[in-house]
C-alpha positions as CSV (number, residue, x, y, z in Angstrom):
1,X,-20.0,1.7,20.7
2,X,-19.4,-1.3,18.0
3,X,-23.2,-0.8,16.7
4,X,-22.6,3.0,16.3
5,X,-19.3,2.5,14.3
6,X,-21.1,0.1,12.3
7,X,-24.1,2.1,11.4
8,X,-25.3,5.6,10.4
9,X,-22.4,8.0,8.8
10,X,-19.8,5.6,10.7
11,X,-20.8,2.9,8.4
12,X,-20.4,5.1,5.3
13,X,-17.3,6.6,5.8
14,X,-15.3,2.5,6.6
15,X,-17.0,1.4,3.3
16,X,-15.2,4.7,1.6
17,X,-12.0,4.0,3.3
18,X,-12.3,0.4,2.4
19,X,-13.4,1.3,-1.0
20,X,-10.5,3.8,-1.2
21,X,-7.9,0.6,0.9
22,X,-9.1,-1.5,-2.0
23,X,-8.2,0.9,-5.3
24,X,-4.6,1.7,-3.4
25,X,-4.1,-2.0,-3.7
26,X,-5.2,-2.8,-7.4
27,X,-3.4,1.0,-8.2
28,X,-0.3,-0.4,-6.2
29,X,2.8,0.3,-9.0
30,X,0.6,1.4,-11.9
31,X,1.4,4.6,-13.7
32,X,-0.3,7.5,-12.6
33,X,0.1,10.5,-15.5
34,X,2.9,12.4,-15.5
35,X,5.1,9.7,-14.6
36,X,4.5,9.2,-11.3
37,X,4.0,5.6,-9.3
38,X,3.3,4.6,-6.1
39,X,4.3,1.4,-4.5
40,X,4.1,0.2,-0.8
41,X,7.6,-0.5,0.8
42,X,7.5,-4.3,1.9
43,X,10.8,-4.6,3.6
44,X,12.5,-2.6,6.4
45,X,15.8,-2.3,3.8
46,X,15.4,1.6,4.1
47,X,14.0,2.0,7.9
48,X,13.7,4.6,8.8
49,X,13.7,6.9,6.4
50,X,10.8,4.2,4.9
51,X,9.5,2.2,7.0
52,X,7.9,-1.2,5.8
53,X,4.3,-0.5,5.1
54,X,5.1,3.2,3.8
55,X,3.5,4.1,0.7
56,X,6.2,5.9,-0.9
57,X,5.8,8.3,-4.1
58,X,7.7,7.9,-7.5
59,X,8.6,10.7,-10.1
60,X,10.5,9.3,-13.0
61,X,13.9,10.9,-14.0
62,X,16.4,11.7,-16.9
63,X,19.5,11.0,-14.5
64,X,19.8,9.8,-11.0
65,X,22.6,11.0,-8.7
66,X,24.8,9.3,-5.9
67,X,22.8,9.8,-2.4
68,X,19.0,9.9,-4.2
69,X,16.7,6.9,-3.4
70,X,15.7,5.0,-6.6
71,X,12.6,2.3,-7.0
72,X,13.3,-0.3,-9.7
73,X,12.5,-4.0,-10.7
74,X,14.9,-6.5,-8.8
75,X,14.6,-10.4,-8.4
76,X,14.5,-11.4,-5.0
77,X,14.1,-15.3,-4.5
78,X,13.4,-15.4,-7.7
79,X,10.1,-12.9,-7.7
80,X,10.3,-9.7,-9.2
81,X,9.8,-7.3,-7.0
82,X,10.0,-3.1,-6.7
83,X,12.6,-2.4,-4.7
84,X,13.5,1.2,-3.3
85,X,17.5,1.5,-2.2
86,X,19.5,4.5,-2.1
87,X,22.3,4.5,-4.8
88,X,25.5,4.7,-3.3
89,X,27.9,5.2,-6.4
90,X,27.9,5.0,-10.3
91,X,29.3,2.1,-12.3
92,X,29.7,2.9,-15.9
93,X,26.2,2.5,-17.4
94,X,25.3,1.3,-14.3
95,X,24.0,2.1,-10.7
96,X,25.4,0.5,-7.2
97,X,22.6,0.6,-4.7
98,X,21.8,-0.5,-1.4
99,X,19.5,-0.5,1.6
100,X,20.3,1.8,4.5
101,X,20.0,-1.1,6.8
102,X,22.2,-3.6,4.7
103,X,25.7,-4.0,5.5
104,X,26.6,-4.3,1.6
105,X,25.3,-2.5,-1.3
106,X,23.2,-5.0,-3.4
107,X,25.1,-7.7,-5.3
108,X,23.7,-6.8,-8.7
109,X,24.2,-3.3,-10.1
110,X,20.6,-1.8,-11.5
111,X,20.4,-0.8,-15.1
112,X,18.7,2.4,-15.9
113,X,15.6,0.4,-18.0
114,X,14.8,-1.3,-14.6
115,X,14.7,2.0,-12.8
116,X,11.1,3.3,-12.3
117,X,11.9,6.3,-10.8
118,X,13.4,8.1,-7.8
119,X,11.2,8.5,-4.4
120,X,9.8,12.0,-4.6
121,X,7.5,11.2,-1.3
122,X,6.2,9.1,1.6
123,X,3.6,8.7,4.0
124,X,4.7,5.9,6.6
125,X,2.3,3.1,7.7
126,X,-0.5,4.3,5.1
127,X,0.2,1.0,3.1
128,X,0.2,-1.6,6.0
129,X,-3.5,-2.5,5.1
130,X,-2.4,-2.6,1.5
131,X,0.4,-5.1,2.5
132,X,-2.7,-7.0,4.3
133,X,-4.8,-6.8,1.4
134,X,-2.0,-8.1,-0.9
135,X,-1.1,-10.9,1.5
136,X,-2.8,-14.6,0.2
137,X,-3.6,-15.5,3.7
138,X,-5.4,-12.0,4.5
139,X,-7.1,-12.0,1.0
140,X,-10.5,-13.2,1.8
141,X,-10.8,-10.0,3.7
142,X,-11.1,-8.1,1.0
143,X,-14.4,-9.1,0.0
144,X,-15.1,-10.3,3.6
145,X,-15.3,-7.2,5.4
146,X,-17.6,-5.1,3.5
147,X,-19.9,-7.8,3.3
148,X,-19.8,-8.3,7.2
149,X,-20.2,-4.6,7.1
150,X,-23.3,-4.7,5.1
151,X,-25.1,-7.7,6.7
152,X,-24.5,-5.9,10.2
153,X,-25.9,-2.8,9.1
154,X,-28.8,-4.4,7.5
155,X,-29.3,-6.3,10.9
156,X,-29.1,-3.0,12.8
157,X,-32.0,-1.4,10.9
158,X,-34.3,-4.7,11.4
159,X,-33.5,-4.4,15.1
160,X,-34.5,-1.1,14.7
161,X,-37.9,-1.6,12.8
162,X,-39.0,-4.4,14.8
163,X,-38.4,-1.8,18.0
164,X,-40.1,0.4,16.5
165,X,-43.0,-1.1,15.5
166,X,-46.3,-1.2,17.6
167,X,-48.0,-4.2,19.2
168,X,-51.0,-5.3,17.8
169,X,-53.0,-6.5,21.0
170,X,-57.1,-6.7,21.4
């Protein structure tokens, strides 16, 4: 079963996803046109409307209500990160935010140049690999696994040459 995954249309269609795996990762938070983003929820601060490991969909705004969930730059331990919370009132030029899992709204209010937009759109789990990918002690599979791929494949078709090919007995 392994060989026939690993060879043939099988072996095509994992270097596509891979190939497709990989440009979600470097893509992760760039702009897209119309002002749209996409990020991949690394917390659980919004489960379960977002799960961690969603990749959630970003349309940039004018004005942001009380109720919509927003994505903007925060520090957290003292990495700036995208963060997606709900916002749960207004302060003055300000918005109050917070997860739906966290007891408190957020300690610091989010100005509207650190908002990137609100979340338009998810599809859970499709960004667990990504979260892999992105991970320093998962990294080397990045350019490990289609390698493996290709030397197996390769392998497979010598196996299947030297099957192939007649004796050459007097």
């Amino acid at each position: 079963m392994v060989t026939k995954i690993l060879t043939g249309k099988y072996y095509y269609i994992l270097l596509i996803l891979w190939l497709i795996w990989a440009g979600l990762t470097i893509g992760a938070g760039k702009n897209l046109t119309g002002g749209w983003k996409y990020f991949v929820m690394d917390s659980d601060s919004m489960a379960p409307s977002i799960p961690k490991g969603s990749l959630v969909l970003v349309k940039q705004k004018e004005n942001y209500q009380i109720g919509e969930v927003i994505s903007f730059y925060a520090k957290v331990l003292d990495q700036e990160k995208i963060v997606a919370h709900r916002i749960t009132a207004l302060g003055g030029n300000t918005y109050i935010t917070a997860g739906d899992q966290n007891e408190a709204e957020d300690a610091v209010p989010v100005l509207p140049r650190l908002i990137i937009g609100k979340v338009v759109g998810l599809i859970k789990f499709l960004g667990v690999p990504i979260l892999v990918m992105k991970n320093e002690n998962f990294r080397w599979l990045t350019v490990a696994l289609p390698v493996i791929l290709v030397i197996i494949n390769e392998l497979w078709k010598i196996k299947k040459e030297l099957q192939n090919e007649p004796t050459n007995r007097r």
